[in-house]
One Martini backbone bead per residue (centre of mass of N, CA, C, O) as a GRO file, in nm:
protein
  273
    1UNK     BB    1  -0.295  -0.417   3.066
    2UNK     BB    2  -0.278  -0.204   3.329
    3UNK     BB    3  -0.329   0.030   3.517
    4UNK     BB    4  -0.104   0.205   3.422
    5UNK     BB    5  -0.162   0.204   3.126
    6UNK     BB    6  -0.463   0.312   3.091
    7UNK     BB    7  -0.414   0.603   3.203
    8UNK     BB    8  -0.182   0.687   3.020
    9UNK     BB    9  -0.385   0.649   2.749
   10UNK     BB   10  -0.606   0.834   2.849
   11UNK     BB   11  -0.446   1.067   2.828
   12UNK     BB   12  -0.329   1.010   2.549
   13UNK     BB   13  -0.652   1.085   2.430
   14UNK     BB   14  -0.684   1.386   2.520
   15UNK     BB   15  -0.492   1.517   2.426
   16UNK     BB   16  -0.566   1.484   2.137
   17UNK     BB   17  -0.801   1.593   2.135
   18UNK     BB   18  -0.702   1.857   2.240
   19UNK     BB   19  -0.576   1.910   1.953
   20UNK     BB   20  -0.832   1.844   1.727
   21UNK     BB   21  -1.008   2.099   1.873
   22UNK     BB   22  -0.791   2.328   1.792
   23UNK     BB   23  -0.754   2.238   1.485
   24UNK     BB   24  -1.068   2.323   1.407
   25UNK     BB   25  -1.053   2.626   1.499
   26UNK     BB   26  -0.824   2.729   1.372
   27UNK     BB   27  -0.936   2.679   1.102
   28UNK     BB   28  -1.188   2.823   1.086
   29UNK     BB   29  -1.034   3.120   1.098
   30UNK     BB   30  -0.947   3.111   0.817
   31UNK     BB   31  -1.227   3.097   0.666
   32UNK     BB   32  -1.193   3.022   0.358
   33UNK     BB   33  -0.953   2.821   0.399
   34UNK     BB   34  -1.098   2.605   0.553
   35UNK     BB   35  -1.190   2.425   0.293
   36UNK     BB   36  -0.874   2.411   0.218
   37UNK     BB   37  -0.819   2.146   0.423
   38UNK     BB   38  -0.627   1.972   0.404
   39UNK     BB   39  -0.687   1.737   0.601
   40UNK     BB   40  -0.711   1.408   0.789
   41UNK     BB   41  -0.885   1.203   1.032
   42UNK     BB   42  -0.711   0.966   0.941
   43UNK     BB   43  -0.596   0.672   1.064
   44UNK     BB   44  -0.354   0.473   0.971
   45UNK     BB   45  -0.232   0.424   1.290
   46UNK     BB   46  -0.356   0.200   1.502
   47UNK     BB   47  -0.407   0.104   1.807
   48UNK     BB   48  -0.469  -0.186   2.065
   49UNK     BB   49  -0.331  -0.053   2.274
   50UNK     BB   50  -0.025  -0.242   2.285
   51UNK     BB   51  -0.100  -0.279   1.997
   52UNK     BB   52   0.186  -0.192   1.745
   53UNK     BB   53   0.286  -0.036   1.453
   54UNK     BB   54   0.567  -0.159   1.261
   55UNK     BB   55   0.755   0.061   1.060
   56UNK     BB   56   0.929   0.168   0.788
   57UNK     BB   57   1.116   0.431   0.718
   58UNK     BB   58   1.086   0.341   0.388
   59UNK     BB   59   0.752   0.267   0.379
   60UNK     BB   60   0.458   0.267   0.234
   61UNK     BB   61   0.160   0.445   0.355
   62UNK     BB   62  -0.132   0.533   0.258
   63UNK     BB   63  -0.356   0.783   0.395
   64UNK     BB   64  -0.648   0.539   0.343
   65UNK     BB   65  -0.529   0.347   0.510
   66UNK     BB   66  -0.502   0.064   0.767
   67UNK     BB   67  -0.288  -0.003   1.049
   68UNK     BB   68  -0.320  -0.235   1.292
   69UNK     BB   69  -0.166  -0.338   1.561
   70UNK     BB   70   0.026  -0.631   1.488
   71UNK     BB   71   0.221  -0.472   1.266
   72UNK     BB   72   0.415  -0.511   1.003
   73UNK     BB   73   0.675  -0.333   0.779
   74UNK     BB   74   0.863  -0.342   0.544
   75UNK     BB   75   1.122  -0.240   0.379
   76UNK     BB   76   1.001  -0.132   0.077
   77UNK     BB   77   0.702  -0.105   0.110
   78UNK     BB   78   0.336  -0.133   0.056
   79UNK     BB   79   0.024   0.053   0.125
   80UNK     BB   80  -0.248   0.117  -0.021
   81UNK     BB   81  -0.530   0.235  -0.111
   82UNK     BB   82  -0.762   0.107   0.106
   83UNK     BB   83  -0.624  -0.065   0.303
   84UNK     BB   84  -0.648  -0.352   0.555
   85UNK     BB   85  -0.432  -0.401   0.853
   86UNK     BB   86  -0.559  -0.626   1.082
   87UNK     BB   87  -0.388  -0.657   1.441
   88UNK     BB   88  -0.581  -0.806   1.694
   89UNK     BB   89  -0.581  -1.153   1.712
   90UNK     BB   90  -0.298  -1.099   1.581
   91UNK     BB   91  -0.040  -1.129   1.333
   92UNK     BB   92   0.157  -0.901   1.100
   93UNK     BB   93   0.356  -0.982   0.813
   94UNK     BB   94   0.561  -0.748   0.642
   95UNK     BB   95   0.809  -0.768   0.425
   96UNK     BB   96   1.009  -0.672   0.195
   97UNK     BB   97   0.929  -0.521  -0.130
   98UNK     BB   98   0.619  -0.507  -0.090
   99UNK     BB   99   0.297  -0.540  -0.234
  100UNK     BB  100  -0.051  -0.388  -0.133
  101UNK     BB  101  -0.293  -0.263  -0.265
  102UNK     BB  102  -0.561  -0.178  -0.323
  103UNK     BB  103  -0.825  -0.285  -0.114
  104UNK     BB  104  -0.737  -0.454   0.037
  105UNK     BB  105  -0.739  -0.757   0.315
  106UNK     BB  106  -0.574  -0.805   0.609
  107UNK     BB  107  -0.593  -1.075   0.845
  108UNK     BB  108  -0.680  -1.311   1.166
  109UNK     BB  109  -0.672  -1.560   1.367
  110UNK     BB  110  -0.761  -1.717   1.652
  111UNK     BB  111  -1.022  -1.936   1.547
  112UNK     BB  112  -1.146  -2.244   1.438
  113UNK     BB  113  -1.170  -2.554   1.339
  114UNK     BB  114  -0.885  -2.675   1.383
  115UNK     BB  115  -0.768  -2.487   1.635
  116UNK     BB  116  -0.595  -2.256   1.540
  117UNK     BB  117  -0.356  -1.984   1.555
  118UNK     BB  118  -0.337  -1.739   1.297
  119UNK     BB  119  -0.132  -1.571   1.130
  120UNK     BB  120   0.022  -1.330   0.900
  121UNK     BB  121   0.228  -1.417   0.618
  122UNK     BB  122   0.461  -1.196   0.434
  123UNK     BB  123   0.716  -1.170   0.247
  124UNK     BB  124   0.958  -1.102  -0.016
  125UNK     BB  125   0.842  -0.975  -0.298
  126UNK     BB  126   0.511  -0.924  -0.274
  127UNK     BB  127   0.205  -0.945  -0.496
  128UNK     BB  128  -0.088  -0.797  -0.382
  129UNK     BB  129  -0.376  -0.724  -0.529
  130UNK     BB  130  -0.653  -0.603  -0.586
  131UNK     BB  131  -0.906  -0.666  -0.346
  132UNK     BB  132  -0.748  -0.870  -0.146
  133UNK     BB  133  -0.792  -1.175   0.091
  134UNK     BB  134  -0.618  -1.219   0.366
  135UNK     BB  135  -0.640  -1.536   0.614
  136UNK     BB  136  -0.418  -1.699   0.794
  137UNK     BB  137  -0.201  -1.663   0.589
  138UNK     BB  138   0.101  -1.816   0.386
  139UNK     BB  139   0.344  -1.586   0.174
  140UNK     BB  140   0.590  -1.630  -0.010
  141UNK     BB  141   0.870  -1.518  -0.153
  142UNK     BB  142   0.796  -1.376  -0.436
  143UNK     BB  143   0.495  -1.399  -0.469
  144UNK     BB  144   0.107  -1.412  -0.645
  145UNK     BB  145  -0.180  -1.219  -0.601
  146UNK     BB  146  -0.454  -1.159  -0.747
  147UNK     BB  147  -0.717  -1.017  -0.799
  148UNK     BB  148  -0.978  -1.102  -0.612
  149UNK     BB  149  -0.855  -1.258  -0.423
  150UNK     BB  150  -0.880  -1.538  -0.197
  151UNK     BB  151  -0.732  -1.649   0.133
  152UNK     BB  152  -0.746  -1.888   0.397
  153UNK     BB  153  -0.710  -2.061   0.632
  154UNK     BB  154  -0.374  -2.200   0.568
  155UNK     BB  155  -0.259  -2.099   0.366
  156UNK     BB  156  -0.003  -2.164   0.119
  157UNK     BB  157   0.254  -1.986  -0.044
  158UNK     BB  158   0.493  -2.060  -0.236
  159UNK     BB  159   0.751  -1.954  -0.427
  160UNK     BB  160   0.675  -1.885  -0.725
  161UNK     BB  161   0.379  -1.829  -0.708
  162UNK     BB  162   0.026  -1.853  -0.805
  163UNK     BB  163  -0.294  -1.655  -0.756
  164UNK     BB  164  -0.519  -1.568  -0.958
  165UNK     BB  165  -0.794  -1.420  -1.017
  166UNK     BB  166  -1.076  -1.469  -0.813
  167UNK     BB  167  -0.995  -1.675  -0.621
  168UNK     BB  168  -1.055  -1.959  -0.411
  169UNK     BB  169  -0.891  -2.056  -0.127
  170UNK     BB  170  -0.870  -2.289   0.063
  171UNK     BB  171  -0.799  -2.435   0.344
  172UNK     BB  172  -0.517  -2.578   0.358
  173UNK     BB  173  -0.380  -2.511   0.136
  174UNK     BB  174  -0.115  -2.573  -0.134
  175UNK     BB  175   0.089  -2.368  -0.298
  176UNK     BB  176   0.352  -2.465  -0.550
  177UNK     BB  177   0.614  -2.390  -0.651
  178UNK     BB  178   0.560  -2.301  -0.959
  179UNK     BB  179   0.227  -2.235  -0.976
  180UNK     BB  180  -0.086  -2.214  -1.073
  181UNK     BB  181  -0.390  -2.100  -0.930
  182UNK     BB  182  -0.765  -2.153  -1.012
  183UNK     BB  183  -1.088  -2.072  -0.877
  184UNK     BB  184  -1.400  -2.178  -0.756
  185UNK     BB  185  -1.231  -2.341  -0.655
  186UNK     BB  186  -0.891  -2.396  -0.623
  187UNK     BB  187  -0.694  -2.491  -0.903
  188UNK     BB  188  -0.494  -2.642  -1.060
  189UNK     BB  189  -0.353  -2.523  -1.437
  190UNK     BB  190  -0.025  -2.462  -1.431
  191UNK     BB  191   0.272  -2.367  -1.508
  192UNK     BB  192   0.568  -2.174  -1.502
  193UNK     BB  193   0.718  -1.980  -1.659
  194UNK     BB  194   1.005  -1.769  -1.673
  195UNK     BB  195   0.874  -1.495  -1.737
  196UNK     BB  196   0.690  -1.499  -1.487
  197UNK     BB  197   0.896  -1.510  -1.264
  198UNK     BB  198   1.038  -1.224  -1.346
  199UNK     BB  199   0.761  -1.065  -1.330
  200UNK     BB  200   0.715  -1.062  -1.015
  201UNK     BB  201   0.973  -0.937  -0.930
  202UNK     BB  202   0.939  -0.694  -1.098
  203UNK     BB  203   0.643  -0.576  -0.973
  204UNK     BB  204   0.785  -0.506  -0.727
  205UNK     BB  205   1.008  -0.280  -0.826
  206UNK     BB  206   0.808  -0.128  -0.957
  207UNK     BB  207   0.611  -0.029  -0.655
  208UNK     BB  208   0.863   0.086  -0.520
  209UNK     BB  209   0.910   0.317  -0.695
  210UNK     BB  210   0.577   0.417  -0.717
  211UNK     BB  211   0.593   0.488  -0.359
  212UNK     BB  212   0.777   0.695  -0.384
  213UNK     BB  213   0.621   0.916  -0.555
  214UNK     BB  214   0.391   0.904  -0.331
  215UNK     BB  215   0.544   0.978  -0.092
  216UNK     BB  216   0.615   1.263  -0.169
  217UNK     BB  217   0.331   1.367  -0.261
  218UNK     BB  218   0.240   1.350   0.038
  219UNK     BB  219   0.446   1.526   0.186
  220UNK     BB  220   0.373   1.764   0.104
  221UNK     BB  221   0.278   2.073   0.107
  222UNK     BB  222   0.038   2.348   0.091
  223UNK     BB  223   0.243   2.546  -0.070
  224UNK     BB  224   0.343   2.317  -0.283
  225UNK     BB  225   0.074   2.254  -0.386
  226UNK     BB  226  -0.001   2.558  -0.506
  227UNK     BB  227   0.234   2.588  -0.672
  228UNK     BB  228   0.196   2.383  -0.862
  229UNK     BB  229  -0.098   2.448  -1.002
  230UNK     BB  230  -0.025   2.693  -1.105
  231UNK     BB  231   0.215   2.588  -1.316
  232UNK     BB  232   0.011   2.383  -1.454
  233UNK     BB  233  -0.129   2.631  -1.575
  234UNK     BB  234   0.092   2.769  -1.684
  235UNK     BB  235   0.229   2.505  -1.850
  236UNK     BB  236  -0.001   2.439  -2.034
  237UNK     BB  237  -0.086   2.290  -2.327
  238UNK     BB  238  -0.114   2.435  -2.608
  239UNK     BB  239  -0.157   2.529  -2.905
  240UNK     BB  240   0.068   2.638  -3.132
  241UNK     BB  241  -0.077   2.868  -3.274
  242UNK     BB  242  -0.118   3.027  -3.032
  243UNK     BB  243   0.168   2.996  -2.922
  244UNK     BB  244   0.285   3.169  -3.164
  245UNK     BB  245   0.100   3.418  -3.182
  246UNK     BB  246   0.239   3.445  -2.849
  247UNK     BB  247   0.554   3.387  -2.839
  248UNK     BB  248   0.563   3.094  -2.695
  249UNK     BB  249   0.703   2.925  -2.482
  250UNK     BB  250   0.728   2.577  -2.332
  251UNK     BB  251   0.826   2.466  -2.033
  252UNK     BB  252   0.901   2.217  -1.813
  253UNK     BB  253   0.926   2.231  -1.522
  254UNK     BB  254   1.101   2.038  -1.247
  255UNK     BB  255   0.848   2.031  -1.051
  256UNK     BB  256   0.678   1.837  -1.335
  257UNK     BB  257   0.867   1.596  -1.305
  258UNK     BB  258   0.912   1.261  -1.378
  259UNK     BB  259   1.032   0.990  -1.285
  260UNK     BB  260   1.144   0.763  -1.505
  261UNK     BB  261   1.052   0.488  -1.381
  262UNK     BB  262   0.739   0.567  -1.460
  263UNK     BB  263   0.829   0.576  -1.747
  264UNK     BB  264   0.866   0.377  -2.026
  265UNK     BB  265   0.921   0.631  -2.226
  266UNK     BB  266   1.208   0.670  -2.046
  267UNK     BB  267   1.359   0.420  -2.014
  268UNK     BB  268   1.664   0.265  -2.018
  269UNK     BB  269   1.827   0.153  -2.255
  270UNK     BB  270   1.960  -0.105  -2.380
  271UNK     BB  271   2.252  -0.194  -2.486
  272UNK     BB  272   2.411  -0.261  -2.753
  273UNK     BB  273   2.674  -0.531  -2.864
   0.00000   0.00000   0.00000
């Protein structure tokens, strides 16, 4: 970045402060409701100078996530609580349809021993678990890496592999597609069923339609969340007695009915032929 680049930088640095000390004030001034102001102070999207995270407007990245400088992010991707991929000495890239659960970590390496300079790439419909550490490593499209895995630099995962929860995977290990490995270090364990590889897949499209879910409630307003809360109070299930007695019939408005796809039983049933 040269010099006409960081004054700019600098410039809008300051904007937004004196931005984000208006809305401090605004706030106060409500007064009682000044506590009950959802707004949070944390930065999901965030540059590295002029390294900037390209999200798809697809995508969903929740509010407690961190996405940091040279990050890419494929349409219908998620990105839940917690997560933070960080590229800042390399860059991140994440596939169409992929989910990165809570509290993962991915990041990138610049040198290492072997003296590579090391990006992460995962592809598209990779699903990974709770709490997992991806270092410099590269895995293909449908893989599934389980919770609590750590992945080292240059670990490589090909198409329709697994990596077992709570695995320690070494440097520049290969992960053969169709094959489970797991344990500290990581070793082959066993080949993959057919159910399991439907599983990988399943698993992916599962995420896609739950990070829908969770972006329309993160998008709500502050208004809109006050009237369900009403709503769910007013529509609360009482004991039938009590409501028979008070001649009450309860039925669910429609704005706190949840979509089909992520009740397993509402989902619609195969036709038997």
């Amino acid at each position: 970045m040269g010099t006409l680049g960081k004054a700019i930088y600098t410039v809008g640095f300051w904007i937004r402060e004196t931005g984000q000390a208006i809305d401090r004030l605004g706030s106060r001034l409500q007064g009682n409701y000044y506590f009950q102001e959802q707004l949070s102070r944390h930065r999901t999207l965030m540059n590295i100078f002029d390294k900037a995270p390209v999200v798809d407007k697809d995508a969903f990245v929740a509010p407690s996530a961190s996405v940091i400088g040279d990050v890419q992010v494929g349409r219908g991707s998620s990105i839940w609580y917690g997560c933070v991929l960080r590229g800042d000495v390399n860059s991140i890239s994440v596939g169409s349809g992929t989910n990165i659960q809570d509290n993962s970590l991915v990041h990138v390496a610049k040198s290492n021993l072997s003296g590579k300079v090391l990006p992460t790439i995962i592809g598209d419909n990779v699903t990974v678990g709770h709490s997992a550490v991806l270092h410099g490593c590269t895995v293909e499209g449908e893989a599934f890496v389980g919770m609590g895995a750590t992945l080292l630099d240059g670990v490589f995962v090909e198409k329709n592999a697994m990596v077992a929860a709570g695995a320690l995977v070494r440097q520049n290990t290969r992960i053969p597609a169709g094959e489970v490995w797991g344990g500290n270090p990581a070793k082959f364990l066993r080949k993959l069923t057919d159910e399991e590889i439907a599983f990988i897949s399943q698993s992916a499209t599962n995420y896609t339609n739950l990070a829908q879910v969770h972006a329309a409630e993160n998008a709500k307003p502050f208004d809109e969340i006050e009237l369900e809360k009403l709503l769910r109070k007013k529509f609360a299930r009482r004991d039938e007695d009590y409501d028979s007695m008070l001649g009450v019939v309860r039925e669910t408005p429609p704005e706190l009915i949840l979509p089909d796809n992520i009740l397993p039983d509402k989902a619609p049933k195969p036709s038997q032929n």
